[in-house]
SEMI-809042 format. One line per field, with one value per residue (C-alpha): residue number from 1; residue in three letters; chain; z, x, y. Coordinates in pm, 1 decimal, decimal comma. Layout:
REM SEMI-809042
num <- (NUM ...)
residuo <- (ALA ...)
cadena <- (A ...)
z <- (Z ...)
x <- (X ...)
y <- (Y ...)
REM end
This chain:
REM SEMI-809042
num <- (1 2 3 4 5 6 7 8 9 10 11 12 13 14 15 16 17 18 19 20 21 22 23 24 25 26 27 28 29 30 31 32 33 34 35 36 37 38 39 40 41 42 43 44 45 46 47 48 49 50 51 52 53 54 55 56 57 58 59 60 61 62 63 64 65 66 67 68 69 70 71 72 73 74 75 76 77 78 79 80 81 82 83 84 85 86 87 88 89 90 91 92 93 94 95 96 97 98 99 100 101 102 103 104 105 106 107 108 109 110 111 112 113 114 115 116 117 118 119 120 121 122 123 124 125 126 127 128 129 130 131 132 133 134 135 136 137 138 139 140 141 142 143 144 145 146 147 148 149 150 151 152 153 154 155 156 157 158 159 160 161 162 163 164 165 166 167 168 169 170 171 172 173 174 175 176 177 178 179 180 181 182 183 184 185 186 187 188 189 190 191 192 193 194 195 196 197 198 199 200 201 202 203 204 205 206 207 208 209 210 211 212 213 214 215 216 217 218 219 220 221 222 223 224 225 226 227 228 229 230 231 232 233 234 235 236 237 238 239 240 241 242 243 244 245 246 247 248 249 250 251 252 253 254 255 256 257 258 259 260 261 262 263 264 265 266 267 268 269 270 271 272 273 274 275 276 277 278 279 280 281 282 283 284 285 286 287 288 289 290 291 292 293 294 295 296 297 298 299 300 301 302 303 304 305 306 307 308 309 310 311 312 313 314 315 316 317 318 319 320 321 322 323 324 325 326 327 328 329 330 331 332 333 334 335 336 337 338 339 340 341 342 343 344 345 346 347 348 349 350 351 352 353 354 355 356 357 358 359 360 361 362 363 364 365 366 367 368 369 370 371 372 373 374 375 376 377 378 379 380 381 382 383 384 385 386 387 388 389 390 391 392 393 394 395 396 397 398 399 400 401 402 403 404 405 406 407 408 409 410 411 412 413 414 415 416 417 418 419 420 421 422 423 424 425 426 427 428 429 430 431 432 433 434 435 436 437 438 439 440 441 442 443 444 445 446 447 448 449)
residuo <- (UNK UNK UNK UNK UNK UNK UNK UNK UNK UNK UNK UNK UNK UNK UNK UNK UNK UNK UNK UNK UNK UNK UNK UNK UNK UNK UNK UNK UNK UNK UNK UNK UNK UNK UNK UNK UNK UNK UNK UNK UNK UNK UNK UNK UNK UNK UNK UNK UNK UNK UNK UNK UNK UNK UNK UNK UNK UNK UNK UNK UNK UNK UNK UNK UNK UNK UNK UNK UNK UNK UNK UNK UNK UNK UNK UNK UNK UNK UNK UNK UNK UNK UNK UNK UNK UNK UNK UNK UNK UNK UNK UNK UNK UNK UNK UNK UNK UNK UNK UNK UNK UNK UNK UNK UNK UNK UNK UNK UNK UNK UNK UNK UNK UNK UNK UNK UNK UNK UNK UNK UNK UNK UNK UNK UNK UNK UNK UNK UNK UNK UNK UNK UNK UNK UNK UNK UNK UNK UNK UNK UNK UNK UNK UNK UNK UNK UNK UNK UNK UNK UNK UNK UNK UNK UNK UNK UNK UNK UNK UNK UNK UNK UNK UNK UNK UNK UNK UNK UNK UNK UNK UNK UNK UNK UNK UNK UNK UNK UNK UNK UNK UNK UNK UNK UNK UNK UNK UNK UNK UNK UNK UNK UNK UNK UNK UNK UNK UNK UNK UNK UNK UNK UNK UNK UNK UNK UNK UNK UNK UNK UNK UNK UNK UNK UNK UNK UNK UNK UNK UNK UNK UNK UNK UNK UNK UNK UNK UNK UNK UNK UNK UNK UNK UNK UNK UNK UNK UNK UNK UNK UNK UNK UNK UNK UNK UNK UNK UNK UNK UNK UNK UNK UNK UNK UNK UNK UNK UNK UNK UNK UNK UNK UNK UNK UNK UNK UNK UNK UNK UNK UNK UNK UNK UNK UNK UNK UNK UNK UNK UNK UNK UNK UNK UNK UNK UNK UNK UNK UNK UNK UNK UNK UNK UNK UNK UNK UNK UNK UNK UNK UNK UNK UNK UNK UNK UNK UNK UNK UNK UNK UNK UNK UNK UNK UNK UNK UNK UNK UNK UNK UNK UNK UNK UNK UNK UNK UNK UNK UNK UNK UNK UNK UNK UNK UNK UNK UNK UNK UNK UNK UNK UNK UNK UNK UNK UNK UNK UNK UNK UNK UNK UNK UNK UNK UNK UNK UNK UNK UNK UNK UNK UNK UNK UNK UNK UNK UNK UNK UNK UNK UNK UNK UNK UNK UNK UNK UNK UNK UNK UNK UNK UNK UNK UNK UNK UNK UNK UNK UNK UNK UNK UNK UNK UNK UNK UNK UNK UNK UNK UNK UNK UNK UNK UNK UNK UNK UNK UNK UNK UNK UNK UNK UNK UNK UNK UNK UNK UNK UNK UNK UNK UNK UNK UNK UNK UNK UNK UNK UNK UNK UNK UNK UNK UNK UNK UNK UNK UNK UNK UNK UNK UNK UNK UNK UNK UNK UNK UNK UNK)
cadena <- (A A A A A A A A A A A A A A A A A A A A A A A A A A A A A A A A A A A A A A A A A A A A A A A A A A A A A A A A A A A A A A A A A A A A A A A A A A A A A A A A A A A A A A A A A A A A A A A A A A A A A A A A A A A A A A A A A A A A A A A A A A A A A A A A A A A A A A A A A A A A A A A A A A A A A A A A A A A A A A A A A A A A A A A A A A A A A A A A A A A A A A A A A A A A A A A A A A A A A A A A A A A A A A A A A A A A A A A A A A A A A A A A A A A A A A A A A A A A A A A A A A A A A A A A A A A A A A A A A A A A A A A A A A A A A A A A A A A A A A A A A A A A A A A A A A A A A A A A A A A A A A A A A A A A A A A A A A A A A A A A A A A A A A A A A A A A A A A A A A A A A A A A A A A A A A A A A A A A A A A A A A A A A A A A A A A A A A A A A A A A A A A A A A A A A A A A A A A A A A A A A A A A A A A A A A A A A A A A A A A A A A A A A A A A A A A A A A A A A A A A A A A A A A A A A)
z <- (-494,8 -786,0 -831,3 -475,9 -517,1 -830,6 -635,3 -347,4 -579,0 -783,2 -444,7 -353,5 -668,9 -612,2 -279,0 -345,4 -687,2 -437,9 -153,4 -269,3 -629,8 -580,0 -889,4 -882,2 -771,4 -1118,9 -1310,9 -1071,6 -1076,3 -1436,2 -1462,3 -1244,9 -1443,9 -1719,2 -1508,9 -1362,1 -1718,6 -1836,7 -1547,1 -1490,7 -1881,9 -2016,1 -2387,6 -2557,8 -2761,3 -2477,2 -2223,2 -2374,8 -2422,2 -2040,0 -1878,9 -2113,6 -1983,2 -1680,7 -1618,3 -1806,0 -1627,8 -1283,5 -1364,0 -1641,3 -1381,8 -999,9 -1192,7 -1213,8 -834,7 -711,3 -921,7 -764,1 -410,3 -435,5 -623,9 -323,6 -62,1 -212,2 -141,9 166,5 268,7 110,8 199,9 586,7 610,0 810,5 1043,8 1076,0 1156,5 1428,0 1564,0 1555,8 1738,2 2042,6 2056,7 2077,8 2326,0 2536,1 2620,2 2903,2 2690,7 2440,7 2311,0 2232,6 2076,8 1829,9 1751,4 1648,6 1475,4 1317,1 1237,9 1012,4 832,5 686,7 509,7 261,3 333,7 309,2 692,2 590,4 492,3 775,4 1081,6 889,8 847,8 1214,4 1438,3 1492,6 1710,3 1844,1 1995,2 2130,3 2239,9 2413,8 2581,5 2664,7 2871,4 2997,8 2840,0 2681,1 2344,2 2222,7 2376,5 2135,8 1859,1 1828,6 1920,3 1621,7 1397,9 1476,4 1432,5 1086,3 991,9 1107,7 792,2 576,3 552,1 581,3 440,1 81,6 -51,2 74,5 -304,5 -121,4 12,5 -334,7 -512,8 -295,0 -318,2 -687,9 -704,2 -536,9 -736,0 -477,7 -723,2 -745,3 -375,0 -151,7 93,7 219,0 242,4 391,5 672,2 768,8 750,7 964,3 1189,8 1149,2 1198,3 1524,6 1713,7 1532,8 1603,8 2000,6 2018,2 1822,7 2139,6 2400,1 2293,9 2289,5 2642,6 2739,5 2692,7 2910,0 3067,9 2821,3 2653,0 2311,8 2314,2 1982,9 1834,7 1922,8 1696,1 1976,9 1859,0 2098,5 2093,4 1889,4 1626,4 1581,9 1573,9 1288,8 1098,2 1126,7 1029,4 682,0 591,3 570,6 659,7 726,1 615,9 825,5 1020,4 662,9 431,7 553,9 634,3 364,0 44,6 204,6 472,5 221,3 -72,9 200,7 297,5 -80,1 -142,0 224,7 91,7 -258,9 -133,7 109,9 -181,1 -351,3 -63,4 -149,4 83,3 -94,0 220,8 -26,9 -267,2 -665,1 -808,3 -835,7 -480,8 -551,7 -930,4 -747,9 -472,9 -711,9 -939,4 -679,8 -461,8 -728,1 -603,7 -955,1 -911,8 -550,6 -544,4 -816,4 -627,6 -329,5 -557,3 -624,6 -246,6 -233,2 -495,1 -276,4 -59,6 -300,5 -242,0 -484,1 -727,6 -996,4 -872,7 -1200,5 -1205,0 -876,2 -941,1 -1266,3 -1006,8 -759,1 -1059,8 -1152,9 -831,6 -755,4 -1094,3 -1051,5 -659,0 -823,6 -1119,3 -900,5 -753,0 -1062,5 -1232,7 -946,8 -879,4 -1252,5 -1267,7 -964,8 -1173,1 -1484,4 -1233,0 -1090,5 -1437,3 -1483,0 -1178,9 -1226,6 -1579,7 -1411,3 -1207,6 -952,2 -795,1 -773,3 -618,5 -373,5 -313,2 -210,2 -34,0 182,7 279,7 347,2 607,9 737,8 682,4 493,8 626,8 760,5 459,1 344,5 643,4 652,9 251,4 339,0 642,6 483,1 190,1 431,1 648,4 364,9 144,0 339,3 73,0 239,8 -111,8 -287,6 27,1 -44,7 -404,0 -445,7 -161,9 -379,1 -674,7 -551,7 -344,2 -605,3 -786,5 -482,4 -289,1 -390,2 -260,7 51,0 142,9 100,7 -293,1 -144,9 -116,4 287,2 220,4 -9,9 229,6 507,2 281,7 220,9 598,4 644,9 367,4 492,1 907,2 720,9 537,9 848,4 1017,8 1087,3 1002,2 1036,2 880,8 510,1 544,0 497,3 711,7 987,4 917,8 866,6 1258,4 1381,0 1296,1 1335,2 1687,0 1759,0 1840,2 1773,3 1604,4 1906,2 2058,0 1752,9 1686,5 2072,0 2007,1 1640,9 1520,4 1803,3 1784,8 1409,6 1536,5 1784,8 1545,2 1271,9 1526,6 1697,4 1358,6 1232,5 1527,2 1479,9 1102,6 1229,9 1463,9 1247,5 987,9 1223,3 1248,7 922,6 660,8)
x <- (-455,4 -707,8 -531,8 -541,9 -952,6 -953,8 -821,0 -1038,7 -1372,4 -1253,5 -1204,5 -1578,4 -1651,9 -1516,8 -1657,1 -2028,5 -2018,5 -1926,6 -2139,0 -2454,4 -2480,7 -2372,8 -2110,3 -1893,8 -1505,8 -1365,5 -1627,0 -1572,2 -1230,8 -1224,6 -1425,5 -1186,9 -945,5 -1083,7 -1220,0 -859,4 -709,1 -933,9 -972,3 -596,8 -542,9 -341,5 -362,8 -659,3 -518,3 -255,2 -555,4 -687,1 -322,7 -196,2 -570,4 -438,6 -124,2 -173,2 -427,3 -188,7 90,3 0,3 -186,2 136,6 279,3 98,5 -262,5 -86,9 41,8 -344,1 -474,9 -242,8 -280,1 -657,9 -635,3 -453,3 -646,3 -1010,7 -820,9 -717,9 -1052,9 -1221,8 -1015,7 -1024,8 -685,3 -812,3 -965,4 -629,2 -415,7 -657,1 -652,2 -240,3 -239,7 -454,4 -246,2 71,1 -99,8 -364,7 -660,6 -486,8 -523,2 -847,2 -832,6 -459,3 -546,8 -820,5 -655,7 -294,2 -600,3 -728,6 -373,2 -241,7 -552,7 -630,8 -289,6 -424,2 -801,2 -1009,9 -1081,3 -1493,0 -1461,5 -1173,6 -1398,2 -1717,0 -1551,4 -1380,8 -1715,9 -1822,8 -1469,2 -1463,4 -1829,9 -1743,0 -1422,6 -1625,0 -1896,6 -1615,7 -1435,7 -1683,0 -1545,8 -1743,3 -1805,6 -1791,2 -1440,7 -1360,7 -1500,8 -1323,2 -993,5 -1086,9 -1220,2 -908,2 -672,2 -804,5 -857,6 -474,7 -303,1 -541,1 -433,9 -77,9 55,5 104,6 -39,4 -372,4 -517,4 -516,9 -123,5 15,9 -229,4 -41,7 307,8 274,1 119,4 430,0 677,7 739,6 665,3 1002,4 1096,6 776,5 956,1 1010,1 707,8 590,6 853,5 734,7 381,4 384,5 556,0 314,4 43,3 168,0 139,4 -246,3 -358,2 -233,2 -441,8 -726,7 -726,1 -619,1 -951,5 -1107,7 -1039,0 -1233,0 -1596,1 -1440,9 -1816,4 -2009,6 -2244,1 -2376,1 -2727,3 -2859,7 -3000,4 -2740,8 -2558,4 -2412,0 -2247,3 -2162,4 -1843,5 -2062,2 -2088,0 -1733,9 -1692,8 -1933,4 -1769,1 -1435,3 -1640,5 -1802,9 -1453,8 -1367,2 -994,2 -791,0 -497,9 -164,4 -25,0 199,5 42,6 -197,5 15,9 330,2 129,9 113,7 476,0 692,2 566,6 651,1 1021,1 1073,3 981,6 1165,3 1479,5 1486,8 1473,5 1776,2 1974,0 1968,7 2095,2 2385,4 2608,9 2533,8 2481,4 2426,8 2759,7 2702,2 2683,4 2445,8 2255,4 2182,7 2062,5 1853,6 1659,2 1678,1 1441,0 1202,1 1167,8 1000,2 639,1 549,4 728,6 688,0 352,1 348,9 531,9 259,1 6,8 156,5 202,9 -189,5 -299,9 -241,6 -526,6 -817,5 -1033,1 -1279,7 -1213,2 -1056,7 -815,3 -802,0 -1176,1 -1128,7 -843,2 -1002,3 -1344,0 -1075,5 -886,8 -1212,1 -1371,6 -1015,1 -1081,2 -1396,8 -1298,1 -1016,3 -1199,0 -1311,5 -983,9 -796,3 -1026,4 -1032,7 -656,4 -575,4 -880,7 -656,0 -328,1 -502,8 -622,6 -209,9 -118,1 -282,0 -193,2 183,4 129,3 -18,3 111,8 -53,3 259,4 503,4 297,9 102,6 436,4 633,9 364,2 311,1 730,2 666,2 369,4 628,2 270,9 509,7 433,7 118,3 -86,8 -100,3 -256,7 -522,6 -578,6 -659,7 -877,4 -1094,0 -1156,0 -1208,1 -1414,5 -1640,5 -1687,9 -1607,9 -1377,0 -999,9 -925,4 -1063,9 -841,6 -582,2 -578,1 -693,8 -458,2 -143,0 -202,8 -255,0 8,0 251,9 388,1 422,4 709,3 994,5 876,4 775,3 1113,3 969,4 1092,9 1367,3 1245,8 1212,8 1016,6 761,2 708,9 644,3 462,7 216,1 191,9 60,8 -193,8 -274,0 -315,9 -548,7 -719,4 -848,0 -980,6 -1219,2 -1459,9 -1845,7 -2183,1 -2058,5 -1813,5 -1923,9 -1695,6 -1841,2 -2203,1 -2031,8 -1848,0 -2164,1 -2419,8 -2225,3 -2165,3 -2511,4 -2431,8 -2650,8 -2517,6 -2443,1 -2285,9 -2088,8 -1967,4 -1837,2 -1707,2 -1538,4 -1565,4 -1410,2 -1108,5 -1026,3 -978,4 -771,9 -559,8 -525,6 -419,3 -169,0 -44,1 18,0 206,5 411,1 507,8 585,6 855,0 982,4 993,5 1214,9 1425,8 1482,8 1473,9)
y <- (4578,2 4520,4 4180,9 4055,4 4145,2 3944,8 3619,0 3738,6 3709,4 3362,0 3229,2 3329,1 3198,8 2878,0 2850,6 2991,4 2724,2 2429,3 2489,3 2683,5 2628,4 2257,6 2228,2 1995,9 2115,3 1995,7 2229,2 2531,1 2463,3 2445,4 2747,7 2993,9 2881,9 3073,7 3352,9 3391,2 3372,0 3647,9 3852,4 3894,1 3953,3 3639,5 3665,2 3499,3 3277,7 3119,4 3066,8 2715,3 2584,6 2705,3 2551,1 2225,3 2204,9 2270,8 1994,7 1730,2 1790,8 1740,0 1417,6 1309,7 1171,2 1174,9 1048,1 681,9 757,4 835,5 540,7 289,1 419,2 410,1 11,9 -100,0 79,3 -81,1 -414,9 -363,5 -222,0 -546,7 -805,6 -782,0 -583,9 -363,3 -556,2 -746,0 -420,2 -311,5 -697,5 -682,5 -348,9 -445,6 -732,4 -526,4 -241,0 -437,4 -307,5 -87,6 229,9 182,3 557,4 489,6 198,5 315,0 625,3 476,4 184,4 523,9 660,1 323,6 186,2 583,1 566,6 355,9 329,2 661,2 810,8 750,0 404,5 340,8 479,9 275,0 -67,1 40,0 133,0 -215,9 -272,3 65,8 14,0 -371,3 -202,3 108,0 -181,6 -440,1 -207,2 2,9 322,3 613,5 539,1 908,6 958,5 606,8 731,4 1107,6 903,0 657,6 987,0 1218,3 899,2 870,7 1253,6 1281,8 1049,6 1156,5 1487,6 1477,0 1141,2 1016,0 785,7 949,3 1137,8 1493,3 1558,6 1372,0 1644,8 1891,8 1747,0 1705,5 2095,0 2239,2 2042,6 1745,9 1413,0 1287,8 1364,8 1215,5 1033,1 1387,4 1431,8 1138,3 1141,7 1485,3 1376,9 1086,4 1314,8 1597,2 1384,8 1170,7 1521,5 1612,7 1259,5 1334,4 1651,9 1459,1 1188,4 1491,8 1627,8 1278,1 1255,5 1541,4 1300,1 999,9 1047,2 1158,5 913,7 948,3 1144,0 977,1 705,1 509,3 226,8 18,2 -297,6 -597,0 -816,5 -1072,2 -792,2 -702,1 -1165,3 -1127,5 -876,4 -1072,8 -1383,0 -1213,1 -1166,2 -1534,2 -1622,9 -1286,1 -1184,6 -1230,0 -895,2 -906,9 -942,4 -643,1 -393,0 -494,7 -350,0 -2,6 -12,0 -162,1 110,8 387,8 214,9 205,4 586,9 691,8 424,0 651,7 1017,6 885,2 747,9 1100,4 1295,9 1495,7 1310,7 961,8 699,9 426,7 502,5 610,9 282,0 -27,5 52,7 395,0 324,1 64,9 219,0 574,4 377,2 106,8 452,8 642,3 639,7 478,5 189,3 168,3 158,6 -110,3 -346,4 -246,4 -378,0 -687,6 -746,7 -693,9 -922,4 -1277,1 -1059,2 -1119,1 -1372,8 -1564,4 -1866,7 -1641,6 -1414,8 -1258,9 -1202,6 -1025,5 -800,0 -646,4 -591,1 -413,4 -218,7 -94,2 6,3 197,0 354,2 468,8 629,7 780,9 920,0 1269,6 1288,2 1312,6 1546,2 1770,2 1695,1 1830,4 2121,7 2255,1 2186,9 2420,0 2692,6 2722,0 2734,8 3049,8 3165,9 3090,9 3283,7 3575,3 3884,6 3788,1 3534,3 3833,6 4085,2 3875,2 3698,5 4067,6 4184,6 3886,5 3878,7 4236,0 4108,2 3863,3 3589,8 3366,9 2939,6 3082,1 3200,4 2816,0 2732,3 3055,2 2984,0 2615,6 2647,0 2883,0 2693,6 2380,2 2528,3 2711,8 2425,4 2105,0 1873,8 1846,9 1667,4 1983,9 2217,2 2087,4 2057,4 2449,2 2592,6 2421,6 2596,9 2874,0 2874,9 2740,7 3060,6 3249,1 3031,3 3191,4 3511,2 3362,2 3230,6 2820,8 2774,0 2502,6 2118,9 2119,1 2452,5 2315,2 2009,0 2199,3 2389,0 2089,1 2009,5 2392,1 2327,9 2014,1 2187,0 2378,1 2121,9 1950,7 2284,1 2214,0 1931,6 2013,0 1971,2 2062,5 1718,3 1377,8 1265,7 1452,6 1283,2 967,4 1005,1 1164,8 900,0 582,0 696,8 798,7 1128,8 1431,5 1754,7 1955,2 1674,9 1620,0 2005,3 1955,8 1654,1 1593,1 1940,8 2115,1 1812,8 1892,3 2220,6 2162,3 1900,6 2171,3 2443,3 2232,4 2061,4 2418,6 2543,2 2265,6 2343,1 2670,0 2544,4 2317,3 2645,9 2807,8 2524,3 2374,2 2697,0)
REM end
């Protein structure tokens, strides 16, 4: 018991440093690393060498994976990309079914674009959407919100479910995990616009950011020439084909034979590569007289929004360390099977550290370790189990959104809505997304383990 109130207290820790103390996630991370190392008595001199490795070997190989993901998503997002994708999609759907529309919008531009900058380079076409069609622009904007929230959380290349994936031993095999995901977060970006539908007549209450059609025309037109349906979407679809093509090629059952094909897509469906040849496919994007000049700007913006990620990303990969060198795995793990809690402590872990401190990234990241030495004795140590494992984390990491989430400001005030209107609204939807996510990686629990 004394080492289940150990956890119990570094979580607090964790939690109290992030929220009232302010620290930043890597330091407290960092920091209950060492608690966790002392506290559950790993020998002094091994303690500096497991926080070490720990911390180099989740970024050793998924730090280049976030880096490239977040390069080509600041392209995308300054290019125009996005505003291309949402174009191509309400050609495709009409304008028969706006909330459809901006929540499958939401659902494809936050695979490569974060949900905050999505929903704020997105707001301008939701409003002229909302106005042009006389809809409520409150219902448009949880559709757009929940579309977003919904990849963000579940699929790769998204920072927070590689952090997870690479946590739980799932680098080498995330076309599992994105299949699943996009899955996964089809049904939580339904519930998200279920939810939405609910203020069809409710207007926003605050000081409102309405945009006209000639708004959304201007936004196109600071943009210059966009980029074709292709060339938007191919540096983040073909990446994802590559990684789906590899994980099929090293199925037991060999669909592509043992020779030259399944060499092939074995090596340009590792992420690495993958997402290389993503990058490339972005580059014709960039705009300005020197391309090269332009790509070394986007290669160090992408840096510098991956910089936090990867810090936090390996603090989180130091704190499992100790925890995987600790007794704490085996006896949490037993007693839990003996609970029968087994895919739904991920979930419970992860919404309370959501909910508590606000960061999915930081959620999702934390939950993983933790949950890491303890999935053998949960029943999930087998490759579908740990990718259902990181859909559980994930449900959890989107439950719920509210005033501790920037993402929630970011939603409420470009949509003019006040804070109760909002905690209806957007908080009450992330709920209802994480619930209905998780009772779906329960099913598929039963099913597939």
């Amino acid at each position: 018991m004394s080492l289940v109130l150990i956890l119990l207290a570094i979580i607090a820790f964790i939690v109290v440093a992030t929220t009232k103390l302010k620290m930043h996630p890597f330091l407290a991370l960092l920091l209950a690393a060492f608690i966790a190392a002392f506290a559950y008595g790993l020998p002094a001199a091994s303690i500096a060498k497991t926080v070490s490795s720990g911390f180099g070997g989740i970024l050793g190989y998924i730090g280049l994976v976030i880096v490239l993901g977040t390069i080509i998503g600041v392209i995308l997002e300054k290019s125009g990309a996005a505003i291309t994708m949402a174009d191509t999609i309400i050609k495709l759907l009409g304008e028969r079914f706006p909330g459809l529309t901006m929540s499958l919008i939401g659902y494809l531009v936050s695979i490569p674009v974060f949900c905050d900058s999505g929903f704020v380079i997105l707001n301008s076409l939701k409003e002229s959407l909302a106005k042009r069609l006389e809809v409520s622009s409150v219902a448009m904007s949880v559709a757009l919100a929940t579309g977003l929230y919904a990849t963000h959380t579940f699929v790769p290349p998204t920072p927070g479910p590689i952090a997870a994936a690479g946590n739980l031993g799932l680098e080498s095999n995330l076309g599992l995990v994105i299949g699943i995901g996009l899955v996964v977060a089809a049904v939580a970006a339904l519930a998200g616009l279920f939810w939405a539908s609910r203020f069809k007549n409710v207007e926003p209450d605050g000081s409102e950011h309405e945009l006209s059609h000639q708004d959304w025309q201007a936004l196109r037109a600071s943009y210059g020439k966009l980029p074709s349906a292709w060339q938007a979407f191919s540096p983040i679809f073909v990446p994802i084909l590559l990684i789906c093509l590899g994980s099929v090629a090293k199925f037991p059952s060999h669909p592509f034979g043992e020779g030259g094909l399944l060499t092939l897509f074995s090596f340009l469906g590792d992420p690495l590569p993958a997402l290389l040849i993503g990058l490339l496919l972005a580059v014709p994007l960039l705009k300005g007289d020197s391309k090269a000049e332009a790509f070394g700007h986007a290669i160090t913006e992408g840096i510098k929004a991956a910089a936090p990620i990867l810090l936090i990303t390996g603090a989180g990969g130091a704190f499992g360390a100790v925890l995987k060198a600790s007794p704490l795995g085996d006896y949490l793990g037993a007693t839990l099977s003996a609970w029968g809690v087994g895919i739904l402590m991920p979930f419970l872990v992860s919404a309370a550290l959501k909910t508590a401190q606000g960061s999915s990234t930081v959620a999702l990241v934390t939950t993983s370790a933790l949950v890491a030495p303890m999935l053998a004795q949960l029943g999930l140590d087998s490759e579908m189990g740990r990718a259902l494992t990181v859909m559980a984390i994930g449900a959890g990491a989107m439950t719920v959104s509210h005033a501790n989430d920037s993402f929630f400001w970011v939603v409420s005030q470009f949509s003019g809505m006040k804070v109760g209107l909002a905690y209806r609204a957007q908080t009450m939807a992330t709920l209802v997304q994480g619930v209905t996510a998780m009772v779906l990686v329960y099913l598929l629990s039963l099913v597939l383990l």
